[in-house]
Rosetta silent file (secondary structure, phi, psi, omega in degrees, C-alpha in Angstrom):
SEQUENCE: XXXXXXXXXXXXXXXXXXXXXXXXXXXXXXXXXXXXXXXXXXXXXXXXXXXXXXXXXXXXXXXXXXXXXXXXXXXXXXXXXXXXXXXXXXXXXXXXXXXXXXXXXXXXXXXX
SCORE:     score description
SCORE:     0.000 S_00000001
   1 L     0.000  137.111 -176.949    0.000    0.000    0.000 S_00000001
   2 L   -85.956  145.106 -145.888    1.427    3.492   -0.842 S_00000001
   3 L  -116.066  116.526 -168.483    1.857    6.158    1.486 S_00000001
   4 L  -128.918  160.639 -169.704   -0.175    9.409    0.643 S_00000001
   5 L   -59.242   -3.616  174.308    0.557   12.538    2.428 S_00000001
   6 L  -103.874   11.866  179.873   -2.376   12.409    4.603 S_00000001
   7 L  -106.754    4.310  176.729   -0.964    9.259    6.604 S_00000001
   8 L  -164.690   33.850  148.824    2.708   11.056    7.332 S_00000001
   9 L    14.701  -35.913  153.346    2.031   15.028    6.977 S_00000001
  10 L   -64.975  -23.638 -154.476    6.289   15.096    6.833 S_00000001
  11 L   -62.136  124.049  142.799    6.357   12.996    3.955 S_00000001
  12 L   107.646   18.389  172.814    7.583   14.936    0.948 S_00000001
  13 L   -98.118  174.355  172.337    8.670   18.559    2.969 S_00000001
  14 L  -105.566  103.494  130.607   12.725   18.979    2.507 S_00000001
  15 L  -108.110   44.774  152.457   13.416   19.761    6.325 S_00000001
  16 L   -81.633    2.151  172.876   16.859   19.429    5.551 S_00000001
  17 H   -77.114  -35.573  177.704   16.495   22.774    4.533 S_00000001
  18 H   -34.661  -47.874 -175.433   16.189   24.180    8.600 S_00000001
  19 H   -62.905  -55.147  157.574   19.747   23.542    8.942 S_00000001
  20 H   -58.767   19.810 -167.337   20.814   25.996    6.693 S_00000001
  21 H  -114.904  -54.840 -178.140   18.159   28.193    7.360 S_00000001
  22 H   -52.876  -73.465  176.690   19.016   27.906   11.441 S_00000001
  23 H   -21.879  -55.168  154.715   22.615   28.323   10.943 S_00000001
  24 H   -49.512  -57.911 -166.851   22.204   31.409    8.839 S_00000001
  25 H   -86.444   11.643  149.005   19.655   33.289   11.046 S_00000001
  26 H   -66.477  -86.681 -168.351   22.386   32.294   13.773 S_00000001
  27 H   -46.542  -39.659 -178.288   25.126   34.353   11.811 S_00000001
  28 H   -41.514  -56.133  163.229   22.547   36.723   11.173 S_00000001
  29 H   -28.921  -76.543 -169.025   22.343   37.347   14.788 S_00000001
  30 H   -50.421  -49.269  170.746   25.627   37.589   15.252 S_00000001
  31 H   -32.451  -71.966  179.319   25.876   40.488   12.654 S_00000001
  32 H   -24.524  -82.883  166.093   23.078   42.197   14.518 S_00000001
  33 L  -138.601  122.056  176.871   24.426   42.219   17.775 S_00000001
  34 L  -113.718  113.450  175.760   27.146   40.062   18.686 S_00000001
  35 L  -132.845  169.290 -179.437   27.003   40.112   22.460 S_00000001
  36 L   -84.451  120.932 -170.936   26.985   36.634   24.343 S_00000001
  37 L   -62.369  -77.257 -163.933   23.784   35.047   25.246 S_00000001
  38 E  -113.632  154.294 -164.214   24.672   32.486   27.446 S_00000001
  39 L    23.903 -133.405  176.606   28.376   32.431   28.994 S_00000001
  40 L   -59.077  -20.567 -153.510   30.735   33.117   26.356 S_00000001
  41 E   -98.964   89.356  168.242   28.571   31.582   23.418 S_00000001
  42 L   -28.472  120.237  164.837   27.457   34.394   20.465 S_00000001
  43 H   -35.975  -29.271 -165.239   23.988   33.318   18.430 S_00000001
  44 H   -75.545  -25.580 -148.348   26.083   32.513   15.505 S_00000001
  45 H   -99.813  -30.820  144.746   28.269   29.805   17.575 S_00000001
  46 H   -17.456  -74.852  177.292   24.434   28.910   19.096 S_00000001
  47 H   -60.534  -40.459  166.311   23.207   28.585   15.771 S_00000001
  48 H   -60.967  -35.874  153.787   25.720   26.202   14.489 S_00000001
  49 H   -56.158  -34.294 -171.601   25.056   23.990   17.245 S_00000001
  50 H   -82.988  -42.095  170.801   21.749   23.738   17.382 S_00000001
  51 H   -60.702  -36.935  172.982   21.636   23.269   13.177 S_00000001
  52 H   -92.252   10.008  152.204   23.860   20.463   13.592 S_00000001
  53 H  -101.745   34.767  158.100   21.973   18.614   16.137 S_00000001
  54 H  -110.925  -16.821  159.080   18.690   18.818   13.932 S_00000001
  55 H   -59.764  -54.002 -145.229   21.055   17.736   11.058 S_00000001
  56 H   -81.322  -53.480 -142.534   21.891   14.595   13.378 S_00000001
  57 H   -87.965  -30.263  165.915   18.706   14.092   14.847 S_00000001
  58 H   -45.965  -62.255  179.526   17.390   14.214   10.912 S_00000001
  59 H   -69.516   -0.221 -178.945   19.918   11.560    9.965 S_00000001
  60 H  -106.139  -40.088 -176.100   19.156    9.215   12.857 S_00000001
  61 H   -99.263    3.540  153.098   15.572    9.139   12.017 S_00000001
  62 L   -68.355  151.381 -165.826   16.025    8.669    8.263 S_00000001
  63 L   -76.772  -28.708  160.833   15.674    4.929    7.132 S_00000001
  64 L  -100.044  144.889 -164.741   19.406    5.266    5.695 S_00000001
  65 L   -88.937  171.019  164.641   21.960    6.609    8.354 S_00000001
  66 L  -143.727   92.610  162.428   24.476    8.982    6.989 S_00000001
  67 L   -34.759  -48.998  149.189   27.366    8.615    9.673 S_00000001
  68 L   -35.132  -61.021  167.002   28.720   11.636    9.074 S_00000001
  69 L   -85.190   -2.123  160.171   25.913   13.810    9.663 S_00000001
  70 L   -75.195   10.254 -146.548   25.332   11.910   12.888 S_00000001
  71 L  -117.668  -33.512 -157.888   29.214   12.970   13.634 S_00000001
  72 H   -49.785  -42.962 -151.939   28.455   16.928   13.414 S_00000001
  73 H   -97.313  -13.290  166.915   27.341   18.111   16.785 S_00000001
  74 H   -84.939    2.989  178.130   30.387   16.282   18.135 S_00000001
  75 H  -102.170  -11.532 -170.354   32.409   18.853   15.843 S_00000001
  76 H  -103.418  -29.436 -162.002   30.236   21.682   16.673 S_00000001
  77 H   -70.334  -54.781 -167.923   30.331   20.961   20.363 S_00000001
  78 H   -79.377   -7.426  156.264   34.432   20.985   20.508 S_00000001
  79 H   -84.346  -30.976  172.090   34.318   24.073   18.340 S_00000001
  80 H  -106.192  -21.176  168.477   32.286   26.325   19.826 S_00000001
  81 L   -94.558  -75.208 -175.428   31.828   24.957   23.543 S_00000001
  82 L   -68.943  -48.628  175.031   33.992   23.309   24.748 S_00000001
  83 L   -86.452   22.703 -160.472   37.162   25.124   23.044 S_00000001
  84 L   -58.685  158.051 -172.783   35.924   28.232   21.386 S_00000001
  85 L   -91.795  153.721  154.107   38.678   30.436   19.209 S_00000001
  86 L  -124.805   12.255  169.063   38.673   33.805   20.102 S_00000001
  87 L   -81.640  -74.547  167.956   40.377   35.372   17.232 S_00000001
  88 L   -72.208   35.809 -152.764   38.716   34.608   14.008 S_00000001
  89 H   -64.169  -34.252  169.621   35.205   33.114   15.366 S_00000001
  90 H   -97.202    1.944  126.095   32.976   34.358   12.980 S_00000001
  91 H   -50.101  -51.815  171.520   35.200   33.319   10.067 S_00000001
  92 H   -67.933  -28.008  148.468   34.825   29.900   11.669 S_00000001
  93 H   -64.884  -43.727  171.118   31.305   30.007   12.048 S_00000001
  94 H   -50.008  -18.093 -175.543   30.789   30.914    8.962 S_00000001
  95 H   -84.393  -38.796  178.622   33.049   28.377    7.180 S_00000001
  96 H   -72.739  -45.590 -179.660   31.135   25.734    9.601 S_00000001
  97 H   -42.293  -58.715  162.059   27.812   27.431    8.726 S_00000001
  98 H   -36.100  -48.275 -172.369   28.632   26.922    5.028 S_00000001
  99 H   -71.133  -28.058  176.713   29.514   23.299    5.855 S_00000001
 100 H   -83.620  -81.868 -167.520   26.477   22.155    7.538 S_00000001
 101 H     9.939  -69.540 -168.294   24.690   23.765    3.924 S_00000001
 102 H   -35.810  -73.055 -126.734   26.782   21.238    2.204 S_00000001
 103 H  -106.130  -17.425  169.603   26.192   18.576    3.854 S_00000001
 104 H   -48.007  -74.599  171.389   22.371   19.668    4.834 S_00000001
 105 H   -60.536   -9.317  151.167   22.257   18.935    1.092 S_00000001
 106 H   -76.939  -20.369  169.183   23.769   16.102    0.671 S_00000001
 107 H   -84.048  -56.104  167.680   21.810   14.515    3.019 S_00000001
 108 H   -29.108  -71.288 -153.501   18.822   15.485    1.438 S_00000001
 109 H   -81.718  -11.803  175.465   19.368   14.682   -2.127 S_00000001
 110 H   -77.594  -47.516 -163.807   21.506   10.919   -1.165 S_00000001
 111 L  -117.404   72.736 -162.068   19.803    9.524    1.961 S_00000001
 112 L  -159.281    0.000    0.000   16.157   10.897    2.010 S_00000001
């Protein structure tokens, strides 16, 4: 039996798009005002965590895993939490912001 959109109401949205969507209005933030929310940690450095555990939590509940994108929030965590840079930070979110994109889309169009 075939699966029509009124028995799984997700079926057929892309939300692998959020992650690049969060991640962005994270940097955005930071542009705005970058003052620290909580301890030390800027919305942009916020936003990259939190897009790459909804990347993760995406790829764990997809029927094919993608290892990788299950990998990210332990890369996001030791970049921005536990260890944060304090020279260049918002080159490095942004390069991570960018990175999640990627791989936001990659997830999409391979294991979805």
């Amino acid at each position: 039996m075939s699966d029509t959109a009124g028995e799984n109401p997700a079926r057929g949205r892309p939300l692998w798009l959020l992650v690049p969507a969060i991640a962005g209005a994270g940097l955005a933030l930071e542009l705005a005002a970058p003052v620290p929310l909580i301890g030390s940690l800027t919305p942009g450095m916020l936003g990259c965590v939190v897009a790459s555990f909804v990347l993760a939590i995406l790829a764990i509940r997809s029927s094919r895993k993608d290892i990788v994108s299950i990998c990210v929030p332990f890369i996001s965590l030791y970049m921005f939490v536990i260890f944060p840079e304090n020279g260049l930070i918002f080159l490095w979110q942004a390069i991570f912001a960018v990175s999640l994109a990627i791989l936001a889309v990659r997830f999409g169009l391979w294991y979805q």
